[in-house]
C-alpha positions in Angstrom: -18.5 110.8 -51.6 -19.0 107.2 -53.5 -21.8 106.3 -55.7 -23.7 104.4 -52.7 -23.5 107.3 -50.4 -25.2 109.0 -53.0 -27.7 106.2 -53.0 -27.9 105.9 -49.6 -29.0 109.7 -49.5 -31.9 109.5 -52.3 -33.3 106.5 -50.5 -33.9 108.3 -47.3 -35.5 111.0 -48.9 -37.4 108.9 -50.7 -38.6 107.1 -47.2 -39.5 110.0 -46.1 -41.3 112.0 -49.1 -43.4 108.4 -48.6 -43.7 108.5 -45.3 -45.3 112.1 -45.7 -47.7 111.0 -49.1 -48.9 107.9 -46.5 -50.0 110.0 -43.8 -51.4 113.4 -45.7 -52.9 111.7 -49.2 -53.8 108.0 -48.6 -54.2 108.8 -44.5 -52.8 106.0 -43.5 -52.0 106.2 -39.6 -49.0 107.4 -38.6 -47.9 104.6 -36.7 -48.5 102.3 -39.5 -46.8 104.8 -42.0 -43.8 104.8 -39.9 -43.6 101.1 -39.6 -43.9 100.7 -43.6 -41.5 103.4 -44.2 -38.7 101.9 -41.9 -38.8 98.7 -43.6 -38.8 99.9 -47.2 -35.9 102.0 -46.1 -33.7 99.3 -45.2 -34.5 96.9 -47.2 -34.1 99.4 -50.6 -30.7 100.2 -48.7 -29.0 97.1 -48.9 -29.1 96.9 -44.5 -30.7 93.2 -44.7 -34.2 91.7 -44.0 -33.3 90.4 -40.8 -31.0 93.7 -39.7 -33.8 95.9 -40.5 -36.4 94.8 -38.4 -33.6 94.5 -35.7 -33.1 98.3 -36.4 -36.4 99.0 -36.3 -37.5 96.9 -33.0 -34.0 98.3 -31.1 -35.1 102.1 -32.5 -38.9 101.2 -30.9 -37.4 100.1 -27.3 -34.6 102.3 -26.7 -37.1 105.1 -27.8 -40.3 103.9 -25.7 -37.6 102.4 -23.1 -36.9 106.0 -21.9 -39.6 108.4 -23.8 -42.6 105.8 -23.3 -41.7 105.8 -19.4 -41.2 109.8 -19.1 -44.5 110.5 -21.3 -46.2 108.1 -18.9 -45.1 109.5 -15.3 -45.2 113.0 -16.5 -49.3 112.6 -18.0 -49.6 111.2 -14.8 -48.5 114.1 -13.0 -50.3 116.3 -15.6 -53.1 114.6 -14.6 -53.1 115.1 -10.7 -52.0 118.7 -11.3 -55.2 119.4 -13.6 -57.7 117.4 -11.3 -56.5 119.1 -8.5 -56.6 122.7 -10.0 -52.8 123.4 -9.9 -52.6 123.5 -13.5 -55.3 126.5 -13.1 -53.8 128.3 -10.2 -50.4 129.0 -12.1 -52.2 129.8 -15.0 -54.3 132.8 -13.8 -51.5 133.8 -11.3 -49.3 134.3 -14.3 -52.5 135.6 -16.4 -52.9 137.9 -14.0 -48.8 139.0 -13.4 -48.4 139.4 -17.2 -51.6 140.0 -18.7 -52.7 138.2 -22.2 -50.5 140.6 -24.1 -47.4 138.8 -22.4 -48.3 135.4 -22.3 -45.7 134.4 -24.8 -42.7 136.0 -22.8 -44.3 134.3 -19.5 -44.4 131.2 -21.0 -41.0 131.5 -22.7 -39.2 132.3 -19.2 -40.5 129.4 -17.6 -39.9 126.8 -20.4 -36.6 128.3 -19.7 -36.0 127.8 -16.0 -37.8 124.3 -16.1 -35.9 123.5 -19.0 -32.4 123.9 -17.6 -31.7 120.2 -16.1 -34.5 119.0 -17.9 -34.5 116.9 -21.5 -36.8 117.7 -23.9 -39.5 115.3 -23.4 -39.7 115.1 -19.8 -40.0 119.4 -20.1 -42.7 119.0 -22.7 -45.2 116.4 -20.8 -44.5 118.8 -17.2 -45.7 122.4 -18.7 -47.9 120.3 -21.1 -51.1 121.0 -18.4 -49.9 124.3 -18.0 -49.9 125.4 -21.4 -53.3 124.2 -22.5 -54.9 125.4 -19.1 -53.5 128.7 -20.1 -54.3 128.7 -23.5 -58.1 127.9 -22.5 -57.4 130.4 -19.9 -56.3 133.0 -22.6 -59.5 132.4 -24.5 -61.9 132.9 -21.8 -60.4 136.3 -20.8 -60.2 137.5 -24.5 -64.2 136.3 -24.6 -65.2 137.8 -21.6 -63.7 141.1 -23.1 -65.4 140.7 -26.2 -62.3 140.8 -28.3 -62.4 144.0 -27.5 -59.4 144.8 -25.1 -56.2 146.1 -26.1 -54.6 142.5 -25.7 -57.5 140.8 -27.4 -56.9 143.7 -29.9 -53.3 142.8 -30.5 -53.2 139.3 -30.7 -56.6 139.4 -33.3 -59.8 137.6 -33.0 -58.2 134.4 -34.8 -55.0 133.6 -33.0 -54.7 130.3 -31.5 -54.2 130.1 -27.9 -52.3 127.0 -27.9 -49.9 128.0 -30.2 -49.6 131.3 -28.6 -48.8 130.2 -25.7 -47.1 126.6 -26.5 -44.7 127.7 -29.2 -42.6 129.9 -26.8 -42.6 127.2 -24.1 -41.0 124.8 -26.7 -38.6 127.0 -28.0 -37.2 127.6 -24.7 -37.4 123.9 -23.7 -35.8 123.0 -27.5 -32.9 125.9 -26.9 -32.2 124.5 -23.8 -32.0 121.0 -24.3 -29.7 121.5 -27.8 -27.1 124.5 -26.4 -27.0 124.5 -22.7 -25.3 121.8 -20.6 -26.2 119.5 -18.5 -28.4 118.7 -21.8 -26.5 115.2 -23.1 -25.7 116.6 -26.4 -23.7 119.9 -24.8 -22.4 117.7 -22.7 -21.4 115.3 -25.5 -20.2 117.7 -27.9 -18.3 119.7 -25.2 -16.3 116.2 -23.5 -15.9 115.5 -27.9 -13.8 118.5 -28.6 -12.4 119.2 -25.4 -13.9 122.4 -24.8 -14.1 124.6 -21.4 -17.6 123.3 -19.7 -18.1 126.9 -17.9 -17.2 128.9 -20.8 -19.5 126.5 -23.2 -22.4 127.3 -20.5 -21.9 130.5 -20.5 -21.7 131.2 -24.1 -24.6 128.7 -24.8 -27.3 131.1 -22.3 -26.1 134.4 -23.8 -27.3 132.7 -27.1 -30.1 130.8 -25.9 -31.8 134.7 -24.4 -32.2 136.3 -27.9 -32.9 132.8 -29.8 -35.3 132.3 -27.5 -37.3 135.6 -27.8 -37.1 135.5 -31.6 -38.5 131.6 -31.9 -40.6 132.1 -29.5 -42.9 135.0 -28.7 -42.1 136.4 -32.1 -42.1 133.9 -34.1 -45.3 132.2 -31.9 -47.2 135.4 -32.1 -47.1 135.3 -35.8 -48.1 131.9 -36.2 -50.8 131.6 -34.0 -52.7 133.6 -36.3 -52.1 131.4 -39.1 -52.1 128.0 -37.4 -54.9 126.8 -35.6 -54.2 123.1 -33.8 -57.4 121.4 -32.1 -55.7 119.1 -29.2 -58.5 116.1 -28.6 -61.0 116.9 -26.1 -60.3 113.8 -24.4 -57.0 115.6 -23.9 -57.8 118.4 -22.8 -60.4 116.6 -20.0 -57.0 114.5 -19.0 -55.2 117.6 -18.3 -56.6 121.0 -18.6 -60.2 120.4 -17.1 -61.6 123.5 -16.6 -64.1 123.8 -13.7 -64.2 125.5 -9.8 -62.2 124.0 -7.6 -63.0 123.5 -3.8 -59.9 122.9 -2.3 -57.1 123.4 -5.0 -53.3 123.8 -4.2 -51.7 127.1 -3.0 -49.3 128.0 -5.9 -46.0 127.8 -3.9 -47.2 124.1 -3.6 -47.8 123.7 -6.9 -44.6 125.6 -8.6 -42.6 123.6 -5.4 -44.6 120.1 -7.0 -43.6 120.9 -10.7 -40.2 121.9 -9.8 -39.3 119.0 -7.8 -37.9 116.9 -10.6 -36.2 119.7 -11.6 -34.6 120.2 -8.9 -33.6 116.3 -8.3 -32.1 116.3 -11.7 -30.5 119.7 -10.6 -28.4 118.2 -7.4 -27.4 115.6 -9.8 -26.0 118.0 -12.4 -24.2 119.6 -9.0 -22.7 117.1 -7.5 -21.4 115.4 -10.9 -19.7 118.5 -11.2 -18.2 118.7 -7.7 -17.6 115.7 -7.1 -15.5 113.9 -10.5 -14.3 110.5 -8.3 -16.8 108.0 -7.0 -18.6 108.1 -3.6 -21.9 107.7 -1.6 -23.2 111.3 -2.0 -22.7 111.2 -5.6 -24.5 107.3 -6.0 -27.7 108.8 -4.4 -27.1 112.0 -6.4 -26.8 109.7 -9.5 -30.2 107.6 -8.7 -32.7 110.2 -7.6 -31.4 112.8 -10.4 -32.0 109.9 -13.0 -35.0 111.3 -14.9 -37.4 108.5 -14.8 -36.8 108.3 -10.6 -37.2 112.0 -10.2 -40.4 112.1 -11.9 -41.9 108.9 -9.8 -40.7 110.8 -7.0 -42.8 113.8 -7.8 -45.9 111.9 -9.2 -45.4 110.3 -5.5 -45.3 113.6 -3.5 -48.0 114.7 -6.1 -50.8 112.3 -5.3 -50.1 113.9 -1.6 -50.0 117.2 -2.2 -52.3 117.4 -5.5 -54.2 114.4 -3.7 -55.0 113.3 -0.4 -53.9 116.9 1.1 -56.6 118.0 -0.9 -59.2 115.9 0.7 -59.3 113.0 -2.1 -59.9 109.4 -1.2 -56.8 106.5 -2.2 -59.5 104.9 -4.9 -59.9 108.8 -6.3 -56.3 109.3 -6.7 -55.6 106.2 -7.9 -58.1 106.8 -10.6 -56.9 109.8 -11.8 -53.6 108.1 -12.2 -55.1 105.0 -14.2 -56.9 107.4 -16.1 -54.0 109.3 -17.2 -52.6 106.6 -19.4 -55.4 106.1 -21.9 -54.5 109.6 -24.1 -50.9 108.7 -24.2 -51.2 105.0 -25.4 -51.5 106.0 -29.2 -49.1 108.9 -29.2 -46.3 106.6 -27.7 -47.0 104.2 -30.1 -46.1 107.2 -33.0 -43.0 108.5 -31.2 -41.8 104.6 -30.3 -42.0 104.2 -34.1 -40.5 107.2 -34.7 -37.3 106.1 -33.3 -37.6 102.6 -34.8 -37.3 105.0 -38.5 -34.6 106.4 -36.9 -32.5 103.5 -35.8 -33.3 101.8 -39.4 -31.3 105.2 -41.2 -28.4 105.3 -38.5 -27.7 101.3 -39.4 -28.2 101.4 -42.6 -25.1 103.9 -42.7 -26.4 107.1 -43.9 -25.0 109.2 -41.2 -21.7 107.8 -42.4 -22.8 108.9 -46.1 -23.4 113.0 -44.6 -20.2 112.8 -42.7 -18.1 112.1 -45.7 -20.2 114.7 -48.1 -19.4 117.3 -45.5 -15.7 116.8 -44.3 -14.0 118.2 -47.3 -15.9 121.4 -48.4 -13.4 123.4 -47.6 -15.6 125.7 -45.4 -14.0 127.0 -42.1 -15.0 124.6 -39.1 -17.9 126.5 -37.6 -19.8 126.1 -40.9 -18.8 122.9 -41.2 -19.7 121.9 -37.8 -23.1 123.2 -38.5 -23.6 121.9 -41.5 -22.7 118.5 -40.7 -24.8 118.4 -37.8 -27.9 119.6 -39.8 -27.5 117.1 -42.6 -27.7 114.2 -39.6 -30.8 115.5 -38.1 -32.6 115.9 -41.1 -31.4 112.0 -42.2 -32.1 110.7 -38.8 -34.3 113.3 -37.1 -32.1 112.8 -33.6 -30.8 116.4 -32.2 -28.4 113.9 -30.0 -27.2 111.7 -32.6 -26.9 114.4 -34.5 -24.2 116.1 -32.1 -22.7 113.0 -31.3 -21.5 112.4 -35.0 -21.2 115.8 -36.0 -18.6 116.4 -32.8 -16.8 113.4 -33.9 -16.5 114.7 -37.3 -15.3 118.0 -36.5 -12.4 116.6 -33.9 -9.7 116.1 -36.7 -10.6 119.8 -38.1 -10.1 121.5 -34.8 -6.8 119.8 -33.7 -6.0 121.0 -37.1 -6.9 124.5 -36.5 -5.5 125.2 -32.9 -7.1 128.6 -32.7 -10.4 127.1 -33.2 -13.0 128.1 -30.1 -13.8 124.7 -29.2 -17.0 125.8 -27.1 -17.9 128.1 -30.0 -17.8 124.9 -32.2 -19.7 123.0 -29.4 -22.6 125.5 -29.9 -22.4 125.1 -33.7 -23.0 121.4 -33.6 -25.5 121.7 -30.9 -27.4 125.0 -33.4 -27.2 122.0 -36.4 -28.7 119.4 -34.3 -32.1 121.5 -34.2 -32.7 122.2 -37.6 -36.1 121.2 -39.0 -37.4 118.7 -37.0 -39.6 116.2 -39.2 -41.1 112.8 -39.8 -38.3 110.9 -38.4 -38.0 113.1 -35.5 -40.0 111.8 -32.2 -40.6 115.0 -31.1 -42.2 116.2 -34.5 -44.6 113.3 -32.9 -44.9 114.4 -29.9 -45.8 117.8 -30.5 -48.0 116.8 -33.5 -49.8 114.0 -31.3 -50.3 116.4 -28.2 -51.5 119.5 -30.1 -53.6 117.9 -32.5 -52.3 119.0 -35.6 -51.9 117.8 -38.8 -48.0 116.6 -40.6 -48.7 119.8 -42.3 -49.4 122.4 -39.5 -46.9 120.3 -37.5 -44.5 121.2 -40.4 -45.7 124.9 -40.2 -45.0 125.8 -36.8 -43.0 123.4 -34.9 -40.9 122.2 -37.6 -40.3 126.1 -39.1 -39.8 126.8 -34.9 -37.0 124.5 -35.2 -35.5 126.1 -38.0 -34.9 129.5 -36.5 -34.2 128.2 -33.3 -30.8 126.4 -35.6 -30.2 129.4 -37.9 -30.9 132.1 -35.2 -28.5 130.3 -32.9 -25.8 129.3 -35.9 -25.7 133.4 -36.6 -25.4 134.4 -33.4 -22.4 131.9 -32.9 -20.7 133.5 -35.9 -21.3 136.6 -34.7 -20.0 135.7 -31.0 -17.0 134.3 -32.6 -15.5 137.6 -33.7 -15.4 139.0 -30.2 -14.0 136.0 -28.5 
C-alpha cells in the first residue's frame, strides 16, 4: 500500500472521529455535522473543491432519491396502520400468542419473514408502528402486573421496551438484507463470483437462524437493560397512538395490508427467476415489484382498508397522510447526508486504498473476503458498496483457488458488509433518528448489534465450510 493510501485512510478516520466530537461535545446537529465533515474530507484528500461537493450533492440524491421516497410512503402507511388501530391489533394478538417473555423471538420471526424480499429500509419504516405499539404494549402489561409477573420478573423493572422488542426485528431485517438473496448485495456478490444462487440461499438461511437468535433476542434482551432510547412523542402520536378503537381492522386484514409489498416485491423475485428472457409477464413483474411502486400500492389499498372501510371520511384520510410527513422531514435530511459522507469517501478513492491493504495478506480467501468487506463498510458505511467491491476483489483469488466455495465466499463478503455500522452509515441514522437515541446509545446497541450479526455470521461460515 503507497504512502497516500496510507493518507487517504487517516483522513477518513479523522472525518469521522470529527464528525462524532461535532455531534456528542460541541452538539452540533447531525445534519450539519455531516455536511461539514463531507467537505473537510475531500478537500484534506486531495478529491477537489468542485468534485467534492459533486460527491456530496450525488451521495444526498441517490440516497434521498430512493431512501427519502421509501421512508416517506412507508411513515405514511405507518401512519394509516396506527390511526386505524392495526398497529395495535397485531400487537396484542402476538402479546397474547407469545406472552412478554417472548416478545423478542416474536419479533425476530417476523422481521424475518417481512424481511425476505424486502431491503432494509423499506423493512424498518413497515414494522416501525408495530414495534413501538408493542413496546408501549409491553409496558402497560408489565405495569398492570406490577412488575411483579414472571415475565416482568425476567426482563427486570428497567428494561427498555423499545429495544426489547426493536433490536430483534432489526437483526432479522439486517441478516436478511446482507446474506439472503433477493437482497442486492447477495445477489451482487453471488452474479461476482459465479456462485450457485440456490445453494447461496440455502446456505445464507441456515446461517441467518442462529445469527439471528444470538443478535437478536440475546443480545436485545441484554441491552435493553442497559440502554434506554426515548423515541419523540410526536413520533410515537404519528405511529403508535395508543387509544380504543371503534372500528379497527381484523388482523388477517392488517397482516394481508403489511404484507402486500412484500408480497409484490416477492412475484418480482419469482418471476425474475423463472423467467431469465424478456416478456410482458416479467415487465409488469418488474414495475409493481419495484419497491417504491409496491409500497404506493399498499399505502393505496391502505387508506381503503385502514381508511374509508373503517368508516373515515376522504378529508380524514387524507389528513393522516399529510400528517405523516412532518416527523420524517428531519431524519431524512440526517440519512440524505449521510450518503452525501458516503459518496465524498467512495470518490475520493479510499475504497481503492482498503482493497489494496487487503489483497496480499496472505490469508486464505474467506478471511480475506471478510476482511476486505469490513474495512469498506467501516470507510464508507455502505453494506452494498461494501459487497460490491469486496466481490470484485476477491474474483482473481477464487479463480486462483478452484476449490474455493464460491457461495461460502458470497456469505463472507455479505458477513463483512455488516460489521459496525456508524456515522457514515444511513441506517446508523435511521435507527438513531427513529428511536431517539443518542451517537452513543446508537453506538451501544445498534452499532455493537451489527457487529455480532458480521462476526456471528463470519464464524459460522467458517465453520459451514469444513462440512461442505
Amino acid at each position: 500500500m503507497s504512502a497516500h493510501d496510507t493518507e487517504l485512510l487517516l483522513y477518513a478516520l479523522l472525518a469521522i472521529a470529527g464528525i462524532v466530537i461535532l455531534i456528542t461535545v460541541a452538539k452540533v446537529h447531525a445534519f450539519l455535522a455531516l455536511t461539514a465533515g463531507s467537505l473537510f474530507v475531500g478537500l484534506i484528500a486531495g478529491h477537489g473543491a468542485a468534485k467534492t461537493v459533486t460527491s456530496f450533492e450525488n451521495g444526498v440524491g441517490s440516497t434521498l432519491g430512493y431512501v427519502g421516497v421509501i421512508v416517506a410512503l412507508g411513515t405514511m402507511l405507518g401512519k394509516l396502520l396506527a390511526e386505524s388501530g392495526g398497529a395495535q391489533q397485531i400487537a396484542e394478538t402476538v402479546l397474547r400468542a407469545s406472552g412478554v417473555r417472548r416478545v423478542p423471538w416474536a419479533m425476530a420471526l417476523i422481521a424475518m419473514l417481512v424481511g425476505i424480499p424486502l431491503f432494509f429500509e423499506i423493512g424498518v419504516v413497515l414494522l416501525l408502528p408495530i414495534i413501538f405499539t408493542m413496546a408501549r404494549q409491553v409496558e402497560a402489561t408489565r405495569e398492570a402486573a406490577g412488575r411483579s409477573g414472571p415475565g416482568a420478573m425476567a426482563l427486570g423493572a428497567a428494561t427498555s421496551s423499545y429495544l426489547l422488542v426493536g433490536i430483534p426485528a432489526l437483526a432479522g431485517l439486517s441478516v436478511l438484507h446482507g446474506l439472503v438473496p433477493p437482497h442486492p448485495g447477495p445477489l451482487t456478490a453471488i452474479n461476482a463470483l459465479g456462485a450457485s444462487l440456490g445453494t447461496t440461499l440455502f446456505y445464507g438461511l441456515v446461517i441467518a437462524v442462529p445469527t439471528v437468535i444470538i443478535a437478536g433476542p440475546l443480545f436485545g434482551t441484554w441491552i435493553a437493560r442497559r440502554v434506554h432510547p426515548e423515541p419523540s412523542e410526536e413520533l410515537l402520536e404519528t405511529i403508535a397512538t395508543e387509544r380504543k378503537y371503534e372500528n379497527p381492522p381484523s388482523f388477517p386484514l392488517t397482516l394481508f395490508t403489511i404484507l402486500l409489498p412484500v408480497a409484490l416485491m416477492l412475484i418480482r423475485t419469482v418471476v425474475d427467476v423463472v423467467r431469465q428472457k424478456p416478456s410482458t409477464v416479467k415487465s409488469v413483474a418488474d414495475f409493481i415489484g419495484d419497491p417504491v411502486v409496491a409500497l404506493l400500492v399498499a399505502v393505496f389499498f391502505a387508506m381503503w382498508a385502514f381508511g374509508f372501510a373503517r368508516g373515515l371520511d376522504k378529508s380524514k384520510v387524507s389528513q393522516f397522510v399529510g400528517a405523516a410527513l412532518a416527523p420524517a422531514a428531519g431524519i431524512l435530511l440526517i440519512i440524505g447526508a449521510g450518503g452525501g459522507f458516503k459518496q465524498v469517501l467512495v470518490d475520493s478513492g479510499i475504497g481503492s486504498a482498503i482493497a489494496k491493504a487487503a489483497e496480499h495478506t496472505g490469508l486464505s480467501v474467506l478471511v480475506v473476503a471478510w476482511l476486505v468487506a469490513v474495512l469498506i463498510r467501516l470507510a464508507t458505511g455502505s453494506a452494498t458498496v461494501a459487497t460490491v467491491t469486496a466481490a470484485g476483489i476477491v474474483v482473481p483469488l477464487v479463480t486462483a483457488h478452484p476449490g474455493t466455495n464460491r457461495p461460502l465466499v458470497a456469505l463472507a463478503v455479505g458477513c463483512g458488509s455488516l460489521f459496525f455500522s456508524h456515522v457514515n452509515d444511513a441506517g446508523f441514522w435511521l435507527v438513531k433518528e427513529f428511536f431517539g437515541m443518542t451517537v452513543r446509545q446508537t453506538i451501544e446497541s445498534w452499532s455493537v448489534m451489527e457487529t455480532i450479526v458480521s462476526v456471528v455470521g463470519f464464524l459460522l461460515v467458517l465453520a459451514l465450510s469444513t462440512v461442505v
